[in-house]
N, CA, C and O atoms as a GROMACS GRO file, in nm:
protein
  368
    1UNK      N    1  12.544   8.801   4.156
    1UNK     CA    2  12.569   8.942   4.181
    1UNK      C    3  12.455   9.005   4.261
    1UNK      O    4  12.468   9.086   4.353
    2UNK      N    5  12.332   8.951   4.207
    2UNK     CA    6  12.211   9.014   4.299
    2UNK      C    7  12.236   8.970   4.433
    2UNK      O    8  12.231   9.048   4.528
    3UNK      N    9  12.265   8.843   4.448
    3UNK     CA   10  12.258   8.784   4.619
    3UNK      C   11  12.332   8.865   4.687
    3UNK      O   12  12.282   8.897   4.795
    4UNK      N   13  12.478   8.931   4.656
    4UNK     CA   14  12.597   8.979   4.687
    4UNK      C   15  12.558   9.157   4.717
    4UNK      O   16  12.622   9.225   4.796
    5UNK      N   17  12.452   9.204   4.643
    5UNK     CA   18  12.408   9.362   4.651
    5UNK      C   19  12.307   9.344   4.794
    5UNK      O   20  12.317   9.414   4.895
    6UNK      N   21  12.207   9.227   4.772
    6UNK     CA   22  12.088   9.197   4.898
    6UNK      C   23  12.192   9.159   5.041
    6UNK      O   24  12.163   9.233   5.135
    7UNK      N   25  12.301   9.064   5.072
    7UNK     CA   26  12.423   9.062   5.183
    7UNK      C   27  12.437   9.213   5.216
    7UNK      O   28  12.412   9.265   5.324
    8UNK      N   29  12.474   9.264   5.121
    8UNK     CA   30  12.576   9.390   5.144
    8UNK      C   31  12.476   9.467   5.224
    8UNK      O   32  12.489   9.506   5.340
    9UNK      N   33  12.347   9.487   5.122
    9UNK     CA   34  12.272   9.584   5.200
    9UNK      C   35  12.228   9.567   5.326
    9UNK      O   36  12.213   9.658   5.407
   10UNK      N   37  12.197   9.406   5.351
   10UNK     CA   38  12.177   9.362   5.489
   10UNK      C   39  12.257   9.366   5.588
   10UNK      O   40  12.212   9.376   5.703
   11UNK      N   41  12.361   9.362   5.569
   11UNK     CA   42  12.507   9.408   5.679
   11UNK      C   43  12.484   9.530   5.686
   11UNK      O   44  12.401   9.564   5.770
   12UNK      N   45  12.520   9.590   5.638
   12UNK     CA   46  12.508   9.767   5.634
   12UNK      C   47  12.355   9.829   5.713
   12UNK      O   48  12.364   9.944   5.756
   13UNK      N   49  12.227   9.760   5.732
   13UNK     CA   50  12.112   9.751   5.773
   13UNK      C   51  12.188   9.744   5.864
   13UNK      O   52  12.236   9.847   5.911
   14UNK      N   53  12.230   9.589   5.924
   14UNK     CA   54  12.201   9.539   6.063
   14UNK      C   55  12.323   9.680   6.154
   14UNK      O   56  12.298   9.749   6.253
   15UNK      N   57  12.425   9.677   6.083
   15UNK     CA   58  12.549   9.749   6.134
   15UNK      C   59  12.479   9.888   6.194
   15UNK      O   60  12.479   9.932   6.309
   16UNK      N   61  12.422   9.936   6.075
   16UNK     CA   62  12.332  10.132   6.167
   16UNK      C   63  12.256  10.083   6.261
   16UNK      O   64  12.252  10.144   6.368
   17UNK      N   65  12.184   9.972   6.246
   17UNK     CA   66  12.098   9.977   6.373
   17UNK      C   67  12.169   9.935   6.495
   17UNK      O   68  12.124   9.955   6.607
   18UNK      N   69  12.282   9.878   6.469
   18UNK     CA   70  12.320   9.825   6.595
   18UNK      C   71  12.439   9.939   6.669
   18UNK      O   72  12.489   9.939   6.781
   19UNK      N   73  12.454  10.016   6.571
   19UNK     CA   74  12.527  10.144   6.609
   19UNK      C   75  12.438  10.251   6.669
   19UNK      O   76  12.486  10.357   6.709
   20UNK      N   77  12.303  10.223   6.677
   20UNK     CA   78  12.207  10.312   6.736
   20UNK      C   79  12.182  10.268   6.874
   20UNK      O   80  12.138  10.342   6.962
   21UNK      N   81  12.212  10.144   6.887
   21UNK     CA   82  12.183  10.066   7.020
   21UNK      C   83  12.291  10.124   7.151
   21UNK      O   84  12.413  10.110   7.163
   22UNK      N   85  12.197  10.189   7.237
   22UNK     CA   86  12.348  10.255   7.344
   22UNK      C   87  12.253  10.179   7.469
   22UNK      O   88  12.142  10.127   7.470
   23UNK      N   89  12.366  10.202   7.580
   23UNK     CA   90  12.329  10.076   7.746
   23UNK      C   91  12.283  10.146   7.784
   23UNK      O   92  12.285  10.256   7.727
   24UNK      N   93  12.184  10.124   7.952
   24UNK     CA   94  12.146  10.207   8.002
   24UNK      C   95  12.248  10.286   8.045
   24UNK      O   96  12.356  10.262   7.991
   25UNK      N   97  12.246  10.369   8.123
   25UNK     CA   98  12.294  10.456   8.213
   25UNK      C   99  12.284  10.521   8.352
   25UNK      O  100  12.366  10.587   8.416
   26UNK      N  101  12.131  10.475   8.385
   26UNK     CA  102  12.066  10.582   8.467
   26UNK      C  103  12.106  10.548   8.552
   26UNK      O  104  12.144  10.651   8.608
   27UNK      N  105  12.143  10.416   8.652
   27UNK     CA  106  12.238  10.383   8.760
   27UNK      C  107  12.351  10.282   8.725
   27UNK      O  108  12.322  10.176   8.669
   28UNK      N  109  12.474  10.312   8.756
   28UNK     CA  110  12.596  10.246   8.743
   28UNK      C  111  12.682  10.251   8.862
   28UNK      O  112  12.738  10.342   8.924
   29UNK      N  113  12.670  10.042   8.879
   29UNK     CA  114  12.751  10.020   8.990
   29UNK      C  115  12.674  10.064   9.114
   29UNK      O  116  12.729  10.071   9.223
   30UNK      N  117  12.552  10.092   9.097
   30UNK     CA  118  12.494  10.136   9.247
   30UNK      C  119  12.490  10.272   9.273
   30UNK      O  120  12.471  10.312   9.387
   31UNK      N  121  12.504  10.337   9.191
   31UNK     CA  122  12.563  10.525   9.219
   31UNK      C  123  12.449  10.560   9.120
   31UNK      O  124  12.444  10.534   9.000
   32UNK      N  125  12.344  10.636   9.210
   32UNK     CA  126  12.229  10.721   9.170
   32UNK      C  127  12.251  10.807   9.073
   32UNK      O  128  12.368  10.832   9.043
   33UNK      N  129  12.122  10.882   8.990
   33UNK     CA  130  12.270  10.924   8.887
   33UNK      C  131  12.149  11.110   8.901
   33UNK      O  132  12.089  11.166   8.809
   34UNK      N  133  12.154  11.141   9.012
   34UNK     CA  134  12.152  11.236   9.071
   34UNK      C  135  12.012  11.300   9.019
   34UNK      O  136  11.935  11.205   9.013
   35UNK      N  137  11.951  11.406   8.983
   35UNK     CA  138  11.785  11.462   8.949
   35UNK      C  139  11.788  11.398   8.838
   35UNK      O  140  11.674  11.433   8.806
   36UNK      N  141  11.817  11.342   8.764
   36UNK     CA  142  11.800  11.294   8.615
   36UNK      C  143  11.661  11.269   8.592
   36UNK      O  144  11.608  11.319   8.493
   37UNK      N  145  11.585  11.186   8.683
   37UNK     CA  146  11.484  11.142   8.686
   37UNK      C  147  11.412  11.150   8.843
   37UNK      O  148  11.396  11.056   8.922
   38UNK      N  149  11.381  11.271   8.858
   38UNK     CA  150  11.264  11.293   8.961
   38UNK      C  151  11.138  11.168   8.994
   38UNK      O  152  11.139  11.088   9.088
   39UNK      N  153  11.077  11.175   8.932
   39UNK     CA  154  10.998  11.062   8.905
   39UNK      C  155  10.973  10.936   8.952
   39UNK      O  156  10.877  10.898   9.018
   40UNK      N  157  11.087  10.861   8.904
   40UNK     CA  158  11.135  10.703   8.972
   40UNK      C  159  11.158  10.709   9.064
   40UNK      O  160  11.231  10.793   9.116
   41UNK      N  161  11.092  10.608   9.122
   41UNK     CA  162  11.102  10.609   9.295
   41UNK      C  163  11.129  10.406   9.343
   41UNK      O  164  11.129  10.310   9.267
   42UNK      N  165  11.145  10.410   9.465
   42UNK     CA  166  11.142  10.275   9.507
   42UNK      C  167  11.091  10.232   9.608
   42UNK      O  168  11.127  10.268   9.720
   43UNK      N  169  10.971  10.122   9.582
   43UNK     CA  170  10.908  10.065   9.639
   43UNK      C  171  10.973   9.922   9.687
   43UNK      O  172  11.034   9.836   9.624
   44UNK      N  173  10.926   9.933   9.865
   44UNK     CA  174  10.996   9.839   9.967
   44UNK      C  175  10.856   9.773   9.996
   44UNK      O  176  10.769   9.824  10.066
   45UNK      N  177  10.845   9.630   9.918
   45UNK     CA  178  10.710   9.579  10.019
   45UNK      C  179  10.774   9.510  10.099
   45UNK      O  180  10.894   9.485  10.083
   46UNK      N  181  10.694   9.462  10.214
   46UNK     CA  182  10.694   9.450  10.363
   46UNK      C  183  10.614   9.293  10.332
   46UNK      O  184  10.550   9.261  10.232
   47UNK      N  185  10.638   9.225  10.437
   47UNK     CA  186  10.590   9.073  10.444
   47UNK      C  187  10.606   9.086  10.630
   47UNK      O  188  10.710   9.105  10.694
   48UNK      N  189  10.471   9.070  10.679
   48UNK     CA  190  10.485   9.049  10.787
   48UNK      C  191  10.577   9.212  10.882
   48UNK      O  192  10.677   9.204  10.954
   49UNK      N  193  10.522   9.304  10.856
   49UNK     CA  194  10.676   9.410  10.873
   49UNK      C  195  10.805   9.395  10.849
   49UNK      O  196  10.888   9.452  10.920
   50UNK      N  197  10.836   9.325  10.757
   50UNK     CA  198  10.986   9.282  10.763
   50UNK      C  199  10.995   9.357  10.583
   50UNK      O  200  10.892   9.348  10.517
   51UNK      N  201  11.131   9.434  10.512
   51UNK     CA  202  11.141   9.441  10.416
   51UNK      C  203  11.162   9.305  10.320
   51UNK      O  204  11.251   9.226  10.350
   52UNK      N  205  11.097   9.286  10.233
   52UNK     CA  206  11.061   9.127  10.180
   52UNK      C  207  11.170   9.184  10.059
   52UNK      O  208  11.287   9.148  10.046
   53UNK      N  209  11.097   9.281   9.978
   53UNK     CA  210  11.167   9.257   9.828
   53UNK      C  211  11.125   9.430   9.767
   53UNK      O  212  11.030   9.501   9.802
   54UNK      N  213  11.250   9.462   9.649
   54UNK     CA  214  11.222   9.579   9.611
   54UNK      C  215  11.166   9.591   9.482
   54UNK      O  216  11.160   9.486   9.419
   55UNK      N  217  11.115   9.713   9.417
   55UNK     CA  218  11.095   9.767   9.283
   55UNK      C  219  11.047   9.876   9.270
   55UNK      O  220  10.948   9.930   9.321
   56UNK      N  221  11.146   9.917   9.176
   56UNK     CA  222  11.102  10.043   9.088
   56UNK      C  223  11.001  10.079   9.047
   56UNK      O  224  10.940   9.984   8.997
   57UNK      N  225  10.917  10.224   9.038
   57UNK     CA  226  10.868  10.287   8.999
   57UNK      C  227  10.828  10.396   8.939
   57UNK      O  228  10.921  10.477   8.933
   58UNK      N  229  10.700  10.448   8.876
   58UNK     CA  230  10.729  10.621   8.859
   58UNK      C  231  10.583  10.679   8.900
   58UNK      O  232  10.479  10.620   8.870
   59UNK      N  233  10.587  10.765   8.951
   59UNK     CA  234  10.515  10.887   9.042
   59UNK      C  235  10.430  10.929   8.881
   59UNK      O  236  10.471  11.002   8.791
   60UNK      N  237  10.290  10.845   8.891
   60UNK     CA  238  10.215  10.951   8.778
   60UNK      C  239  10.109  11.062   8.787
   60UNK      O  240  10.060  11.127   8.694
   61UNK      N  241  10.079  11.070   8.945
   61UNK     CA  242  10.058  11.167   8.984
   61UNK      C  243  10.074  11.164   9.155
   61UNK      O  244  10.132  11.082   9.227
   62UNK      N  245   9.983  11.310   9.197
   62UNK     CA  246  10.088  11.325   9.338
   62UNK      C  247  10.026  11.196   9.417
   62UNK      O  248  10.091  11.164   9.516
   63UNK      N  249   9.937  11.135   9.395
   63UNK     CA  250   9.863  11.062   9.504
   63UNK      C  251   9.872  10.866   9.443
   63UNK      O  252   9.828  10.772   9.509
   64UNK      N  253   9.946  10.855   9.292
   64UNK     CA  254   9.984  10.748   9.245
   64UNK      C  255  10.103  10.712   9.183
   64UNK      O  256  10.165  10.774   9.096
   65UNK      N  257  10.133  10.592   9.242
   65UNK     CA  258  10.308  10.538   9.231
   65UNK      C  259  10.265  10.399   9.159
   65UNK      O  260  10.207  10.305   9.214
   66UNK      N  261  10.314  10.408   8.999
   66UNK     CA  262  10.299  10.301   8.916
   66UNK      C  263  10.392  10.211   8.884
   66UNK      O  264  10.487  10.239   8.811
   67UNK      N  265  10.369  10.064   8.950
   67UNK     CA  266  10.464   9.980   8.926
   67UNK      C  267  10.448   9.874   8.917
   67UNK      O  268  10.342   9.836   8.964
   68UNK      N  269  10.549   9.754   8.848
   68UNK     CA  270  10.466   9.615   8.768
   68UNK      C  271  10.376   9.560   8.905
   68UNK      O  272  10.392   9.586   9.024
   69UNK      N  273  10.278   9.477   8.840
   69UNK     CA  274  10.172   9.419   8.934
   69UNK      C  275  10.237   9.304   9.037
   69UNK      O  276  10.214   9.303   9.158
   70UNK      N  277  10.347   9.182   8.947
   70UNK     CA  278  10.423   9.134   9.066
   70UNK      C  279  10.475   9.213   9.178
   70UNK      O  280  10.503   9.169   9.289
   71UNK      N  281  10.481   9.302   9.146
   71UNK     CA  282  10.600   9.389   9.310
   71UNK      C  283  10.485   9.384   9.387
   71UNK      O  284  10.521   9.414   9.500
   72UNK      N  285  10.379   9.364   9.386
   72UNK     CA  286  10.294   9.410   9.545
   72UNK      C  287  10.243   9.298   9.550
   72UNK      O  288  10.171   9.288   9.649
   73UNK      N  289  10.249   9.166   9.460
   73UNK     CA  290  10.206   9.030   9.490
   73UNK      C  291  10.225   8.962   9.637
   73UNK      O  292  10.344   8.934   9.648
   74UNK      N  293  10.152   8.926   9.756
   74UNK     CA  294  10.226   8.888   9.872
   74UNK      C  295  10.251   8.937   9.950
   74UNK      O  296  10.272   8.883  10.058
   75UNK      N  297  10.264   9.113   9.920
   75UNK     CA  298  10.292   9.222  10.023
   75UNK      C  299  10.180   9.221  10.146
   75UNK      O  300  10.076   9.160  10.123
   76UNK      N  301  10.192   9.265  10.233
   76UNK     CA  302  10.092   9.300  10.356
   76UNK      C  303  10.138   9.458  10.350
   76UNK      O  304  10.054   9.510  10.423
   77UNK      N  305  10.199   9.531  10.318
   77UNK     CA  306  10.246   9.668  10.295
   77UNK      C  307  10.360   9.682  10.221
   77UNK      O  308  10.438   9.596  10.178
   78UNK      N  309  10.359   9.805  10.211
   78UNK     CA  310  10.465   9.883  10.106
   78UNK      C  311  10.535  10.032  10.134
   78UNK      O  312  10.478  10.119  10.200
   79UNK      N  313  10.643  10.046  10.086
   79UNK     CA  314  10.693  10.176  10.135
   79UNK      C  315  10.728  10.285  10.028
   79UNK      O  316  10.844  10.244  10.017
   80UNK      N  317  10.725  10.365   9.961
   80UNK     CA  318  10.774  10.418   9.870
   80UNK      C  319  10.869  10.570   9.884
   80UNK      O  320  10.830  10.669   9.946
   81UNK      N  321  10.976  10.559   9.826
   81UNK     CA  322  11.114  10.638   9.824
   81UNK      C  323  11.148  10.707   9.750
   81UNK      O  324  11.214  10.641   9.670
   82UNK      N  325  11.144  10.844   9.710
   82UNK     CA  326  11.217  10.906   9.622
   82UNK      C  327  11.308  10.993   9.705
   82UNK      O  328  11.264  11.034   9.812
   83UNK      N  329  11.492  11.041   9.646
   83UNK     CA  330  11.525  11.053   9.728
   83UNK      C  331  11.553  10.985   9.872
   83UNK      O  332  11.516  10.869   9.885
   84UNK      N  333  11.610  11.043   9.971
   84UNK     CA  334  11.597  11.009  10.110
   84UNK      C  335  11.431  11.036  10.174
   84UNK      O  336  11.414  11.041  10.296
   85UNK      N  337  11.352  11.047  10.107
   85UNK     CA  338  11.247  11.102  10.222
   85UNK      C  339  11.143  10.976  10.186
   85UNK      O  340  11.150  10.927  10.074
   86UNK      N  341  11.060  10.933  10.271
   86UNK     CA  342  10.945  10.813  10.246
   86UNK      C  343  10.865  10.884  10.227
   86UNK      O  344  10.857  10.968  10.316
   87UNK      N  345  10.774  10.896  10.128
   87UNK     CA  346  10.653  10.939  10.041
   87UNK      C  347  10.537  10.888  10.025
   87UNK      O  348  10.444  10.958   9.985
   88UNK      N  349  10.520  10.746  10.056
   88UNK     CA  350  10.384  10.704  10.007
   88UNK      C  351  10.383  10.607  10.131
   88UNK      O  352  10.504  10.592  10.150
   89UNK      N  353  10.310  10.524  10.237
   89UNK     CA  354  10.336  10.402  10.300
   89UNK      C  355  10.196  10.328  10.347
   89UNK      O  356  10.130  10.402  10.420
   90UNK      N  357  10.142  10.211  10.324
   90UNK     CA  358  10.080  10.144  10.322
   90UNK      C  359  10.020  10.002  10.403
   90UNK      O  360  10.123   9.935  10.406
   91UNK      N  361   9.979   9.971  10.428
   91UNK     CA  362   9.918   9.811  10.534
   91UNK      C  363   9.774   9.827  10.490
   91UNK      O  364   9.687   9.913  10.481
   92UNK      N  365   9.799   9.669  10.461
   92UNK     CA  366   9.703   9.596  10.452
   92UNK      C  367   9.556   9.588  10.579
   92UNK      O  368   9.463   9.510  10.560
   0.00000   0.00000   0.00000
C-alpha cells in the first residue's frame, strides 16, 4: 500500500511539471514574431567577405552584442542585425 501512495504521488509530480512545460514561440516557421524582443539581434560572420554562418544574440548595452563564443570562432568579420537596419560591423 505504501509503494502504491509513493507511484501515485510520483505520477501526479511528474504530470504538473510536465504540464508546466510550454514550446518556444518567439519564431515560428521563419515568421519574426514582431517587437517582442527588441534586444535579440543577428550576427552574420564573414569568412574571407563572404557570409560563412549565423547566430543569435542580445544587445547588453549600446556599444555590446553578446553571443556564444563559437559564433565568432574563424570569423575575419561580423555583421550585426536588429530589425532591417545593420548596427554593429566589424574586420579583423
Amino acid at each position: 500500500m505504501n509503494l502504491i501512495k509513493k507511484m501515485l504521488v510520483l505520477v501526479v509530480g511528474f504530470t504538473l511539471i510536465l504540464g508546466m512545460i510550454t514550446p518556444g514561440t518567439a519564431i515560428t516557421y521563419g515568421d519574426l514574431d514582431g517587437d517582442d524582443h527588441p534586444y535579440v539581434g543577428l550576427m552574420i560572420a564573414d569568412v574571407n567577405g563572404n557570409p560563412a554562418w549565423r547566430c543569435s544574440g542580445t544587445l547588453i548595452s549600446s556599444t555590446v552584442f553578446l553571443t556564444a563564443g563559437h559564433c565568432t570562432e574563424g570569423a575575419d568579420g561580423a555583421r550585426v542585425w536588429f530589425d532591417s537596419t545593420e548596427l554593429i560591423s566589424f574586420n579583423e
